[in-house]
KOLVO-545766 format. One record per residue (C-alpha): residue in three letters; z, x, y. Coordinates in steps of 0.5 Angstrom, whole numbers, always signed. Layout:
! KOLVO-545766
("ALA", (Z, X, Y)) ...
***
This chain:
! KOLVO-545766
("UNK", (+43, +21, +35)) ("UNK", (+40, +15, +32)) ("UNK", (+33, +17, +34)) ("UNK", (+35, +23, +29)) ("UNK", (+37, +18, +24)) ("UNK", (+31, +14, +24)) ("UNK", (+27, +20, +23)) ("UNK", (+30, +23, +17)) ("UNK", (+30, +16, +14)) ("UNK", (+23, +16, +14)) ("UNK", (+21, +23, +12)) ("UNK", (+27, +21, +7)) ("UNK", (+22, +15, +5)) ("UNK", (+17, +18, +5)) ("UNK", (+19, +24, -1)) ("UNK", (+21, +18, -6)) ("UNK", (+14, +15, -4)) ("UNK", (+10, +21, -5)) ("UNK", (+14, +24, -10)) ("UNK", (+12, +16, -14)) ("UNK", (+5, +17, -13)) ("UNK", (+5, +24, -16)) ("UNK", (+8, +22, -22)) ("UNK", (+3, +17, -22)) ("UNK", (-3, +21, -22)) ("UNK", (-1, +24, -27)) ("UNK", (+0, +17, -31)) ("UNK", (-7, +15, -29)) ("UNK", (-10, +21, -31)) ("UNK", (-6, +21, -38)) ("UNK", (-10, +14, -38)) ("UNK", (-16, +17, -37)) ("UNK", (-16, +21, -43)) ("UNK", (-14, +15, -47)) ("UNK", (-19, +11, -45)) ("UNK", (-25, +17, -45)) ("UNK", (-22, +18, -53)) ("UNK", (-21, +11, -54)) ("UNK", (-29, +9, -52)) ("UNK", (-32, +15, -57)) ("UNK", (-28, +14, -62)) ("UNK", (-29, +10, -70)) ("UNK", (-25, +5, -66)) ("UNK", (-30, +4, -60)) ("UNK", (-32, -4, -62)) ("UNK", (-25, -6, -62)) ("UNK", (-24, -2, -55)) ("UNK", (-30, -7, -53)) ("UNK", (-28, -13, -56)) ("UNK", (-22, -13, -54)) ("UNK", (-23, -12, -46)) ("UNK", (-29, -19, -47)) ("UNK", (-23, -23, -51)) ("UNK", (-22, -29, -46)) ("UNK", (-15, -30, -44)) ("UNK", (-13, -37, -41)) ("UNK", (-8, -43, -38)) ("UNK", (-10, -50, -39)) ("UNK", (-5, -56, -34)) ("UNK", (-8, -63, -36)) ("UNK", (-16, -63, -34)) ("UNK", (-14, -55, -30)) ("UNK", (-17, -50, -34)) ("UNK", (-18, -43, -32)) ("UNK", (-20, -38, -38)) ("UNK", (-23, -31, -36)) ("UNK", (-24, -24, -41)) ("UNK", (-18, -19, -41)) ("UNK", (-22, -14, -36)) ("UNK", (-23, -19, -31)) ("UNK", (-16, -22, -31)) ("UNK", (-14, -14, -29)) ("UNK", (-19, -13, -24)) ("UNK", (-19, -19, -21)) ("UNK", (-12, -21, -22)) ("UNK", (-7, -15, -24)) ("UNK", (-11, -12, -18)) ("UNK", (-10, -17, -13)) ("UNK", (-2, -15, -13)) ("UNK", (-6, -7, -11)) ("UNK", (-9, -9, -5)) ("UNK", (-2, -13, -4)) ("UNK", (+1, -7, -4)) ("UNK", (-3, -3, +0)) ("UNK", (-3, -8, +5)) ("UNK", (+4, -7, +5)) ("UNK", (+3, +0, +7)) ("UNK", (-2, +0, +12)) ("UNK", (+2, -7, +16)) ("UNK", (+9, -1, +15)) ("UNK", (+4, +5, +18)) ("UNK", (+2, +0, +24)) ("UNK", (+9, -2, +25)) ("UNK", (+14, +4, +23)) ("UNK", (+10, +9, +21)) ("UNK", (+4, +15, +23)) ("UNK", (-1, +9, +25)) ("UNK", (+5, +7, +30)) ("UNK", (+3, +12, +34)) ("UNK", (-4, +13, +37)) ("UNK", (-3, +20, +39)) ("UNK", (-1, +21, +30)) ("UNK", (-7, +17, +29)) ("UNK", (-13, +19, +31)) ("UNK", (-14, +25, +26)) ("UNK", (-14, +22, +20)) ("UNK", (-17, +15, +22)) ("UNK", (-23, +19, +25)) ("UNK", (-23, +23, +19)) ("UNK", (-22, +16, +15)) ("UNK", (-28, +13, +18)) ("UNK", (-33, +20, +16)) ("UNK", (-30, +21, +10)) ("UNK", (-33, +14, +9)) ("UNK", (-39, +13, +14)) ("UNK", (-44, +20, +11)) ("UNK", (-42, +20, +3)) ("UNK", (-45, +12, +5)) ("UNK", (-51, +15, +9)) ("UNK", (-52, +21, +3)) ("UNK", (-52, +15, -2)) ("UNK", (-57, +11, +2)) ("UNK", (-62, +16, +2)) ("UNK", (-62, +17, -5)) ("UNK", (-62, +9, -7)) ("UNK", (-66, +5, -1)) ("UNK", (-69, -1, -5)) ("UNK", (-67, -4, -11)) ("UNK", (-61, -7, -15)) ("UNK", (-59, +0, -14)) ("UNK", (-58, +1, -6)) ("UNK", (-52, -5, -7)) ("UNK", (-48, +2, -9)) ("UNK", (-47, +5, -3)) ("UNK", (-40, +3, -2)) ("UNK", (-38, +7, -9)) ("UNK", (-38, +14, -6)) ("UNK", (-34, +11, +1)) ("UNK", (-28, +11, -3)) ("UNK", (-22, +16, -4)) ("UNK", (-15, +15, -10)) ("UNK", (-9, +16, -7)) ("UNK", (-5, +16, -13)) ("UNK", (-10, +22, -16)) ("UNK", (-11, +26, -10)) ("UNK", (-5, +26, -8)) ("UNK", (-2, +28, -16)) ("UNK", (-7, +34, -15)) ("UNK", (-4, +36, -8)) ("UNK", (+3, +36, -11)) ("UNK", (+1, +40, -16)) ("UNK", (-2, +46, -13)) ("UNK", (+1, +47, -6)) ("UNK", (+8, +44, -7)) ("UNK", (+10, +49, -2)) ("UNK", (+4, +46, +4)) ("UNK", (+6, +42, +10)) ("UNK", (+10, +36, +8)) ("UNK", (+4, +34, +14)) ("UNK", (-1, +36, +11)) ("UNK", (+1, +31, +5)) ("UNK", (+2, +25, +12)) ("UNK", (-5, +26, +14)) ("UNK", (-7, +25, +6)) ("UNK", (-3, +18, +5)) ("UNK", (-6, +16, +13)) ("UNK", (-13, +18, +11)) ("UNK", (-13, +14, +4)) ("UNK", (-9, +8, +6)) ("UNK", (-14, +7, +11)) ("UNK", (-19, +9, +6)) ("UNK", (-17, +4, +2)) ("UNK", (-18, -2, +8)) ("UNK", (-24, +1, +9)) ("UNK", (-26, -1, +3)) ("UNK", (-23, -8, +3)) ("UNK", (-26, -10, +9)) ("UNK", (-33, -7, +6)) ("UNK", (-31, -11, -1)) ("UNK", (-30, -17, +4)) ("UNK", (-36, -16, +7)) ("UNK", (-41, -14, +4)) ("UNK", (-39, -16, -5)) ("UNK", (-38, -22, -4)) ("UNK", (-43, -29, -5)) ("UNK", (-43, -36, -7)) ("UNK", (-39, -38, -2)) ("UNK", (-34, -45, -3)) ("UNK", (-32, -47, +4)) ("UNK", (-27, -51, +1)) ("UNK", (-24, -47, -4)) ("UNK", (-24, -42, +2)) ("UNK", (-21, -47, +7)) ("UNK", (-15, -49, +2)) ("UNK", (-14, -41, +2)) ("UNK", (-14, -41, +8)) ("UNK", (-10, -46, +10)) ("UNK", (-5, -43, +5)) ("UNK", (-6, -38, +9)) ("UNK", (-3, -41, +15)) ("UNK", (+4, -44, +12)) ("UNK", (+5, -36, +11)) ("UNK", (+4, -34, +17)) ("UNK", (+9, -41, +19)) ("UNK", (+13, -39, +15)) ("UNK", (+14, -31, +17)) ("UNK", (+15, -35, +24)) ("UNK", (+19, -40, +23)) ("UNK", (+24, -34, +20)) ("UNK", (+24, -35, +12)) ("UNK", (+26, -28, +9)) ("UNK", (+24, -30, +2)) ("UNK", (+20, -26, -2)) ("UNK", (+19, -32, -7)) ("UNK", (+17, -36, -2)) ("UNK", (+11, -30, +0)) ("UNK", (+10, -29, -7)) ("UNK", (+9, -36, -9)) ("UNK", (+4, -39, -4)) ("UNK", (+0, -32, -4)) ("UNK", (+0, -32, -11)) ("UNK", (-1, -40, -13)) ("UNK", (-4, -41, -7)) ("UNK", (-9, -36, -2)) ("UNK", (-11, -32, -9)) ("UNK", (-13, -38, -13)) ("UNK", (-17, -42, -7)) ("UNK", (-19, -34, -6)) ("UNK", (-22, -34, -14)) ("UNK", (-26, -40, -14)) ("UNK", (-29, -40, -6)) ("UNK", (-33, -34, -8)) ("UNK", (-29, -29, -3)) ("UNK", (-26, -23, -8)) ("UNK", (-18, -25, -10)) ("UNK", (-17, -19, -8)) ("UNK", (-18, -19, -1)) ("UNK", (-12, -25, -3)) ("UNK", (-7, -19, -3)) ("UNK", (-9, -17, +4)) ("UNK", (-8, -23, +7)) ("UNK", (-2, -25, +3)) ("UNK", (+2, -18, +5)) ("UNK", (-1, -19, +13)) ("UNK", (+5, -25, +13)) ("UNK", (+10, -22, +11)) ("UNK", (+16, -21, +15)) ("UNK", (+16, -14, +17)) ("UNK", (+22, -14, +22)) ("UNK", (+29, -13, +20)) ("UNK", (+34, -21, +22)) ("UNK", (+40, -16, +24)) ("UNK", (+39, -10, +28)) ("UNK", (+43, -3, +26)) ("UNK", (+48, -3, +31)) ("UNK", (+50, -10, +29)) ("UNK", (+49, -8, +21)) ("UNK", (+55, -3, +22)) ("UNK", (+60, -6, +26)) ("UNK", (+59, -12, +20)) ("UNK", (+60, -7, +15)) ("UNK", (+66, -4, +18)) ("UNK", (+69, -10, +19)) ("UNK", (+68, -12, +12)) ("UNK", (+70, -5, +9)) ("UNK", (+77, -6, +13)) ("UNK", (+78, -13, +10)) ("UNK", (+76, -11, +3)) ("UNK", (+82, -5, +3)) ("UNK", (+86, -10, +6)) ("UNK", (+85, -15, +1)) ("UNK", (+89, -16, -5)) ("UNK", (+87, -13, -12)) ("UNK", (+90, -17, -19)) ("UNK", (+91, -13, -26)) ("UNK", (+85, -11, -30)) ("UNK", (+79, -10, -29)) ("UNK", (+77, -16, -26)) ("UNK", (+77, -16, -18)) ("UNK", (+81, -22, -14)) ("UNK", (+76, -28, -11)) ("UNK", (+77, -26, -4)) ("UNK", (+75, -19, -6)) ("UNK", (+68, -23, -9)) ("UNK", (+67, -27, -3)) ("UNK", (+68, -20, +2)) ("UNK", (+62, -16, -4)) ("UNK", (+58, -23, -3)) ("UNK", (+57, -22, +4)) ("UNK", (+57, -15, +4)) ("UNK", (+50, -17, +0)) ("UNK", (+48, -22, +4)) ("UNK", (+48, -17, +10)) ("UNK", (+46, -11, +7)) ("UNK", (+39, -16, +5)) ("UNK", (+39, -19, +13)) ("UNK", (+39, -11, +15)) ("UNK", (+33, -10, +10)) ("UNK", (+26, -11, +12)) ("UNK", (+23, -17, +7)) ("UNK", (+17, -12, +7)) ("UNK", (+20, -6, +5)) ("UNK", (+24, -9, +0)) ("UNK", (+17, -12, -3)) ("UNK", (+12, -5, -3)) ("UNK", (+20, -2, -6)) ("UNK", (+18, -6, -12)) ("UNK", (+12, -7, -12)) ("UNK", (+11, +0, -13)) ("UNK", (+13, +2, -20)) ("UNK", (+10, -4, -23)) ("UNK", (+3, -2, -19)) ("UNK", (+3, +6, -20)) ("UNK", (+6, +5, -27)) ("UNK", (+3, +0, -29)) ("UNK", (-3, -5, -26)) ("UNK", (-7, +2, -25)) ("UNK", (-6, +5, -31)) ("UNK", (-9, -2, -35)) ("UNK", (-14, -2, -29)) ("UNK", (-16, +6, -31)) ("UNK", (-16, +4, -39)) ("UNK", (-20, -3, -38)) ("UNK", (-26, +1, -34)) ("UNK", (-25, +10, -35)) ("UNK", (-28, +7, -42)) ("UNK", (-34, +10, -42)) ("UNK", (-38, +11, -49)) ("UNK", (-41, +17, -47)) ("UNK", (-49, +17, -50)) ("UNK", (-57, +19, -48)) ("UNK", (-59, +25, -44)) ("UNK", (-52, +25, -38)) ("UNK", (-56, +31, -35)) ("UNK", (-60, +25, -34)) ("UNK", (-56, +20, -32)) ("UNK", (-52, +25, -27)) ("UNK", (-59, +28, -23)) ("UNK", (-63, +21, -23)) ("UNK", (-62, +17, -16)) ("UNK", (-56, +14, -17)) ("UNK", (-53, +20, -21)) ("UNK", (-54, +23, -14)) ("UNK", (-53, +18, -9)) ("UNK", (-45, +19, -11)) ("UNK", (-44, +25, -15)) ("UNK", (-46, +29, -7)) ("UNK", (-43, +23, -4)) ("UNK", (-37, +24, -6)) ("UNK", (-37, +31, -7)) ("UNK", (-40, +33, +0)) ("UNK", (-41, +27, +3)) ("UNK", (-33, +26, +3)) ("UNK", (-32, +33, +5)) ("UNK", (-38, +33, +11)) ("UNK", (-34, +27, +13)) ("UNK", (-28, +27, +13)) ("UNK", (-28, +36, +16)) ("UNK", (-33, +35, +21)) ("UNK", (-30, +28, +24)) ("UNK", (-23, +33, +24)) ("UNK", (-27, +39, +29)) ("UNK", (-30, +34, +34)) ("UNK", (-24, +29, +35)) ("UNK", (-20, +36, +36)) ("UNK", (-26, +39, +39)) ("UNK", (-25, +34, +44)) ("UNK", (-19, +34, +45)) ("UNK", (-17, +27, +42)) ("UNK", (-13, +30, +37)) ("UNK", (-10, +36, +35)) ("UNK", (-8, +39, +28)) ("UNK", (-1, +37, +25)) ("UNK", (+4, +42, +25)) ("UNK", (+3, +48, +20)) ("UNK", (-3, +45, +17)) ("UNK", (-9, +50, +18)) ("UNK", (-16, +48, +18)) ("UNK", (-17, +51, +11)) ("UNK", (-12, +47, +9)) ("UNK", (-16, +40, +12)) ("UNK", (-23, +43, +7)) ("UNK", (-19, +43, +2)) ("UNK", (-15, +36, +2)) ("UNK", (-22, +35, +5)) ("UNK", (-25, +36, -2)) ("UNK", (-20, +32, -6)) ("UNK", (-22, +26, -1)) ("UNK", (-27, +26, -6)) ("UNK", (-23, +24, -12)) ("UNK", (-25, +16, -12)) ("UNK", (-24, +14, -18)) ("UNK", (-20, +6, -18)) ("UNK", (-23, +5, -11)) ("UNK", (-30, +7, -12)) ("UNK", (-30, +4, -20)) ("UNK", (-28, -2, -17)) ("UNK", (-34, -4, -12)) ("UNK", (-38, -1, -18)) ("UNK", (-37, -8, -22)) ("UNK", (-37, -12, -16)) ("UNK", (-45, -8, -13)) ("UNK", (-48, -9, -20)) ("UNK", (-49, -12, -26)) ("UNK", (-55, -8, -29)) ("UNK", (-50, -5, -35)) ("UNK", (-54, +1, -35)) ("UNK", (-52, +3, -28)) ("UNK", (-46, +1, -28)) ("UNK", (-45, +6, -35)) ("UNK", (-50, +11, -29)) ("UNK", (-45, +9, -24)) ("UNK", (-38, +10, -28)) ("UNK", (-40, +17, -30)) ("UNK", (-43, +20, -24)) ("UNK", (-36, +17, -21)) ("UNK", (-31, +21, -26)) ("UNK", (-36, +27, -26)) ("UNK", (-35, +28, -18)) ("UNK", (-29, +26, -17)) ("UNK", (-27, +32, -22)) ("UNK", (-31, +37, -19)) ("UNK", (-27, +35, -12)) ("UNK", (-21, +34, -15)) ("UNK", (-21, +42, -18)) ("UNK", (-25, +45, -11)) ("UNK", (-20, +42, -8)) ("UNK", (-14, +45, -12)) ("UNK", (-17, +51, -11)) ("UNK", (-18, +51, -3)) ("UNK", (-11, +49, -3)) ("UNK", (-7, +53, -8)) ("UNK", (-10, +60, -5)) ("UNK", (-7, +57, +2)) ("UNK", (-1, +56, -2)) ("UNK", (-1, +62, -5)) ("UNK", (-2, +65, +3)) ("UNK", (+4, +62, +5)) ("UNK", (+8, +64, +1)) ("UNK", (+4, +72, +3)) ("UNK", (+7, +70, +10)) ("UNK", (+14, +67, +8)) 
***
């Protein structure tokens, strides 16, 4: 019975946070468009003034003043690597990466989807400024391709949505880990000690049993992110760490949760009411605890990814899309899109991505370390394969970190929207005919 319970509760979160993530590829894909129109409008300068406009604090001899676009990129986007921190600690915990037999398949098929469209780039880009790019093609959009899945199969496998939430979120660490890595130089050691420092008191703190999400956020914001921003070490990996401290287990099991509830419920019918529209002291003091238990029962790192998620989806990257999908679009683009660059990760995204992810899938089933989630048929896992492809965020992301040449990055930012609209449409197709199939079948 609980078991159940537990089960309908997670599909149950599961439908709010993809029904979210839909919505939100719809509003990242509207920023899109904004920002394209914006850059190749009459009102292109003030577009590009606007990004370089510094923006800064100063507290006695403490100064700290950076351009708008890299207070979004580095700083807004510190609380997207938070929240995808959250997920992935959720998914280890509770969720599909709980379980390895669940697991294997779309880790494997993660680990290809990033590994061949790295591999493709490399032969095209193997020296020069040009070959630190390799990590642009390795990355899949969870808000736009899963936008793209609920749009033309709403009738597919809620499995088959799993598979792709599981597969881009570690995806999405991949990337971190290759941002941590293989994008970061000029190493502070004592900036990167004081983060580090700041980031042991969290783990004191979650282990001490302190609860508040205040708590977190301060000394992850004021305290690893900004010791982070001046070590050298990418400010984003802050929000990775910060979200690793936080408490994931609940300080009040669901049995004990229910009998408190109870009883609070039976003193709340027994209490005595007063005239009005008001309500009697005791009747507050029985809803404050009420409050006070609801919060015990709830996890501090559920609660978090919760808020953080409309702030994240509907704000931080649309701003994210606005600041860098603006491309004033010039020259020869054939050109651009057919030089070594333009090749590297226009086929890494669209084959690479499909190579990786479909054909790591047949061997770990082949070997039997895996099997097909229920109802999901191979054709389904080429098409989602396909919309692995869409990069976008992720890949525009590592694009500013790998170069600093303006014409790559322009080259980069091109080939990057290119190919992930070809994989985001043969993707859309794939599956909407295995839609359509499945309504055929019914």
């Amino acid at each position: 019975m609980l078991k159940n319970r537990n089960d309908i509760g997670i599909r149950k979160f599961f439908g709010h946070y993809a029904k979210g993530l839909n919505n939100s590829g719809v509003v990242l894909f509207v920023t899109v468009v904004i920002a394209m129109v914006w850059a190749n409008s009459p009102w292109k300068e003030f577009y590009t003034r606007l990004m370089q406009t510094d923006i800064g604090f100063y507290i006695a001899d403490f100064r700290l003043s950076e351009p708008l676009l890299l207070w979004i990129n580095d700083g807004l986007m510190a609380l997207f690597f938070l929240q995808v921190g959250l997920e992935l600690k959720r998914e280890i915990l509770g969720g599909k990466l709980s379980s390895p037999k669940n697991a294997v398949l779309p880790i494997g098929a993660a680990i290809g989807g990033m590994v061949i469209p790295a591999f493709i780039y490399y032969l095209f880009n193997g020296s020069g400024e040009a070959s630190q790019g390799w990590g642009i093609p390795m990355a899949t959009d969870i808000a736009f391709s899963l936008g793209v899945l609920a749009l033309v199969g709403k009738r597919l496998p809620t499995a088959l949505r799993v598979f792709l939430v599981t597969l881009a979120i570690v995806d999405d660490l991949g990337g971190v880990m290759v941002i941590a890595l293989f994008y970061t130089s000029g190493i502070s050691g004592m900036d990167l000690l004081h983060g580090l420092l700041f980031f042991g008191l969290l783990i004191i703190g979650n282990f001490v049993g302190v609860r508040s999400t205040w708590f977190y956020a301060i000394i992850g914001i004021g305290g690893v992110w900004l010791a982070f921003f001046f070590s050298g070490v990418h400010p984003t990996i802050a929000g990775i760490l910060t979200a690793l401290a936080i408490p994931g287990r609940v300080k009040i099991k669901e049995g004990t949760f229910l009998k408190r509830l109870d009883a609070l419920h039976k003193r709340f019918q027994e209490s005595k009411s007063i005239k009005g529209t008001l309500i009697s002291n005791q009747q507050l003091e029985i809803l404050e605890d009420i409050k006070t238990t609801s919060s015990e029962a709830e996890t501090p790192l559920q609660k978090l990814e919760r808020a953080l998620h409309p702030l994240v989806s509907f704000i931080i990257l649309p701003l994210f899309a606005l600041a860098n999908a603006g491309i004033h679009l010039h020259g020869d683009l054939l050109k651009v899109l057919t030089g070594p660059v333009g090749l590297g990760i226009g086929l890494g995204l669209i084959f690479g991505k499909f190579i990786g992810i479909a054909a790591f899938s047949r061997i770990l089933v082949a070997l039997k370390l895996a099997k097909l989630p229920e109802n999901v048929s191979w054709n389904m896992i080429y098409g989602t394969a396909f919309l692995g492809g869409i990069g976008f965020t992720m890949s525009l992301f590592i694009n500013e970190l790998a170069f600093s040449d303006e014409s790559l990055i322009f080259t980069a930012k091109v080939s990057i929207l290119f190919a992930s609209l070809v994989s985001g449409v043969v993707g859309a197709i794939l599956l909407y005919k295995n839609s359509k199939k499945l309504i055929t079948i019914k």
